[in-house]
N, C-alpha and C positions, 0 to 999 in steps of 0.2 A: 606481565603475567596475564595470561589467558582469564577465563569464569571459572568459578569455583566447581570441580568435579564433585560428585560424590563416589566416593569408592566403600562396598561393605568387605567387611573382614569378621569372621569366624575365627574366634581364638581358642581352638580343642586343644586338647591335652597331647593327641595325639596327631594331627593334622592342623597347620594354616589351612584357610578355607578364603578365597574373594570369589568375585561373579563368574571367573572364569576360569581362575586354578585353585590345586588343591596341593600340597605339599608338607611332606614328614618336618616334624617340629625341632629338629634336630639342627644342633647349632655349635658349632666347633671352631674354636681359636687359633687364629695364628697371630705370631710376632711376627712372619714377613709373608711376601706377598709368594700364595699359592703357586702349584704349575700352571692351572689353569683360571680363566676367568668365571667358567661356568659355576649358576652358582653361589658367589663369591659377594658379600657385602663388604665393603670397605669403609668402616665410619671411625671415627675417631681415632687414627693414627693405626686402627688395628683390620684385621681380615677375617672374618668368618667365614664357610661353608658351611651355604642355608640347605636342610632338607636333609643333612646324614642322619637317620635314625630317628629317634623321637627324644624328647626335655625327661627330664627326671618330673615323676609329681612335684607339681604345684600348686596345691590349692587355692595361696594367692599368687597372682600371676603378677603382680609387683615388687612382690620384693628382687627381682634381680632385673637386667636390663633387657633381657633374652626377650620378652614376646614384643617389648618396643621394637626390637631389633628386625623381629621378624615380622611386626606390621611394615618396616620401613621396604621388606625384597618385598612383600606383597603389595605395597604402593606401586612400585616401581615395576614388577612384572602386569600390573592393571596399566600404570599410562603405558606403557610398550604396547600391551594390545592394542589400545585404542587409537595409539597414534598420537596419541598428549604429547605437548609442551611438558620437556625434561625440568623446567622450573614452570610447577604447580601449585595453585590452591585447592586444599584439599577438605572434602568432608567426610568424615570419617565414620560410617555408622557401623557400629558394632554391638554386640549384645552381652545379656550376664543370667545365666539360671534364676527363674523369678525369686526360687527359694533364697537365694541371696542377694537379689536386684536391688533393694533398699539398703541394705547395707555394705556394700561395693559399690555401687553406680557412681557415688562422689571422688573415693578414691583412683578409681577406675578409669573415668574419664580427665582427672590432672593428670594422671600415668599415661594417656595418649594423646594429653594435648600441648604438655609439657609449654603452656603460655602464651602458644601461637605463633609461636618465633620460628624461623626459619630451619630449616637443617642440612645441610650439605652433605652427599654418600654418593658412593659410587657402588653401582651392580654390575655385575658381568660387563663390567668395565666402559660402563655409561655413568655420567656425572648427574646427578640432583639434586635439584634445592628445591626441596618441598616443603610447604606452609602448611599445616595442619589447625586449617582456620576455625574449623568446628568440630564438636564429637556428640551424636546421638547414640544412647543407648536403648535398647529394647531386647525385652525379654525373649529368648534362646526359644525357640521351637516355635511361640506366638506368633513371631514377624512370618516365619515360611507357611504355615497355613493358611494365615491371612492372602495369604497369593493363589490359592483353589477355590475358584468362586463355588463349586459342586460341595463341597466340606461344610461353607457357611450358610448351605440351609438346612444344616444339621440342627437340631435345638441342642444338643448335647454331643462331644466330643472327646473321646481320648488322644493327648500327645506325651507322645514317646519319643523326646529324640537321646537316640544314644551314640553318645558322645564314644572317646579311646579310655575315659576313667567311670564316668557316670551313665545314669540314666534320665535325666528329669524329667517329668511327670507332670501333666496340670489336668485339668476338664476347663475346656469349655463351654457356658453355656450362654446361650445366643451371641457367641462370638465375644464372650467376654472371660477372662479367665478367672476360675474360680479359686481365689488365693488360701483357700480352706485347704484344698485339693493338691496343691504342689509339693511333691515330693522330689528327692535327689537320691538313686540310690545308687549307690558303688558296683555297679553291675554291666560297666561299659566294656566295647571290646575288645580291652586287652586284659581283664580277666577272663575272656573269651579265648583267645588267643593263645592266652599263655597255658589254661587248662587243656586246650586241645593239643595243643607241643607235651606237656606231662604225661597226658597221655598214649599220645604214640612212643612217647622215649619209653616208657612202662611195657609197654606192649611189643613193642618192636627194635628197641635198642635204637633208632634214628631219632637223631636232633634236629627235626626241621623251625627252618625259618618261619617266623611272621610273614613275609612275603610270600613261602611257598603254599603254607597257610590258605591265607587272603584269595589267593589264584585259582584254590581249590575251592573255593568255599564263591566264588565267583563264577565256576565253571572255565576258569581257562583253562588250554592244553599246556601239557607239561609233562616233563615224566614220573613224575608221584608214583610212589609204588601203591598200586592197587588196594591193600591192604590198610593203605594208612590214608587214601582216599574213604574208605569207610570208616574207617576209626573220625576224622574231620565231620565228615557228615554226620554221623550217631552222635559225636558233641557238642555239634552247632546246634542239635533239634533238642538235644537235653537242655541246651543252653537258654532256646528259647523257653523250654516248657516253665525252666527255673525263669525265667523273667516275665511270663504270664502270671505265675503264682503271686509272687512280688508286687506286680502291677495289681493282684484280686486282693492284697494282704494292706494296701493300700486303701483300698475302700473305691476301688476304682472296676465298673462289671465290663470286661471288655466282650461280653457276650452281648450286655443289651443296648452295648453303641458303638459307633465306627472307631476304631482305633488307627491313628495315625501315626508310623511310624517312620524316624526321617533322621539325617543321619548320618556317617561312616558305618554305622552298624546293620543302620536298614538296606543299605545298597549290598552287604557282603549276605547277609543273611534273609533276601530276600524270599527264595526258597525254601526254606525252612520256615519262616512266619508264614507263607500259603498255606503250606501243609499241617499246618495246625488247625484240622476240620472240627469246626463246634465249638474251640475254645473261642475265636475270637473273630470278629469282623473287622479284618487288615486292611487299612490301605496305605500305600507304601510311596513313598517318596526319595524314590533310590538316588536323588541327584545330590549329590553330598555338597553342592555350593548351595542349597536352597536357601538357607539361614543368611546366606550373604548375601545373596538376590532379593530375599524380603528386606533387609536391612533399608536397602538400596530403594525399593518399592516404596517403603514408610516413610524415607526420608522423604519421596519425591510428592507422597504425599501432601506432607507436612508444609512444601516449600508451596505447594499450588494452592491451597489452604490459606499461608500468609497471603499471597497475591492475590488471592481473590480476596480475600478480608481488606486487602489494603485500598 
């Protein structure tokens, strides 16, 4: 076995998240083996199809096997990238809303590290035995800012990352987070999503998709009927206003400091938080792996830290 990789992973409600993919949380059983490979986890005598759809809420994300399941395709879709050794040791850094960092992070981390023992799976029809030697965790929105050296000569910061269920909320200030400040509020975007689908069905008698959604609110082409391309837009901008309010209700002035938002929610609604003139000082961190990428960042910090201390 190779040196110990480190791989970050993003565990949303709504998306997997590692440094280099991103994929719907959605995870479906089979008793035998699919048509296809694509996809396709193989663990424990059984087959999943990773990425159909998205998980039911879970607030805690233990009690069932599902997001182990789907740390294991996002192990496995990271060493493919890079070229890894199929039997790996792995580091695993992932994060948890500060508002609950202290009281998860113990259970959180035995649920991803399950003792360090080995695991045998198959993805898309490649074989692994990966060792899941260590698990850091850090606080969701912290680790990705800490990666914009421009931000941390901020004295005073707002972070927004919004998540498919939440919003969570902190200030920092001189790069340190203010745990007075943290907030989690149920305002992520798939109460987004789903109001703006209510909405055109109200208006227009069409059922559209989250996905047709998203592509609209992204600016891709498509055939959207015109009509209900406006209706998307006028709800994303309300959407935002209502989570400015939220963010001021808060006790947080996003007039008189930079707000940083980052995210699945920041990259769809990009647009809409610009044009929010006078309410707020946006800056925007549309790369929806960021969280994973800081992970990755802190860990590596942590590890030249030991070595130089040693």
């Amino acid at each position: 076995m190779s040196e110990t990789i480190t791989i970050g992973v993003d565990h949303g409600y709504a998306a997997m998240k590692s440094s280099h993919f991103s994929f719907p949380t959605g995870l479906v059983q089979y008793e035998h083996e699919p048509y296809t490979s694509k996809d396709v986890l193989e663990y424990g005598g059984k087959y999943y199809v990773v990425g159909s759809g998205r998980q039911p809420l879970q607030k805690d994300k233990t009690v069932t096997e599902d997001y182990y399941l789907l740390t294991l395709a996002a192990i496995a879709r990271e060493l493919e990238h890079r070229g890894a050794d199929r039997t790996a040791s792995v580091h695993l850094a992932a994060g948890l809303p500060l508002t609950s960092f202290g009281r998860d992070k113990k259970k959180f981390r035995a649920y991803l590290l399950r003792d360090g023992k080995p695991v045998s799976f198959r993805y898309e029809g490649n074989g692994y035995t990966v060792t899941i030697a260590e698990v850091s965790l850090f606080p969701q929105g912290y680790a990705a800012v800490l990666t914009q050296q421009e931000l941390l000569d901020e004295p005073s910061v707002i972070v927004a990352d919004i998540g498919g269920w939440t919003v969570d909320l902190m200030r920092l200030d001189n790069r340190i987070p203010n745990a007075a400040t943290c907030r989690s509020l149920e305002l992520g975007m798939i109460r987004c999503l789903d109001e703006i689908a209510e909405q055109v069905r109200r208006a227009l008698g069409l059922s559209m998709t989250a996905a047709q959604i998203e592509s609209v609110l992204q600016g891709g082409v498509s055939s959207v009927d015109e009509n209900a391309r406006q209706i998307i837009h006028r709800e994303a901008s309300a959407y935002v206003r209502r989570l400015l309010s939220a963010i001021a209700e808060s006790g947080l002035d996003a007039r008189a400091m930079p707000a940083v938002f980052l995210g699945g929610g920041a990259a769809l609604l990009k647009r809409h938080v610009s044009a929010t003139d006078g309410l707020c000082r946006p800056f925007i961190l549309d790369d929806v792996c960021m969280n994973a990428k800081g992970y990755e960042c802190l860990v590596g910090q942590m590890l030249r830290g030991v070595k130089g201390g040693g």
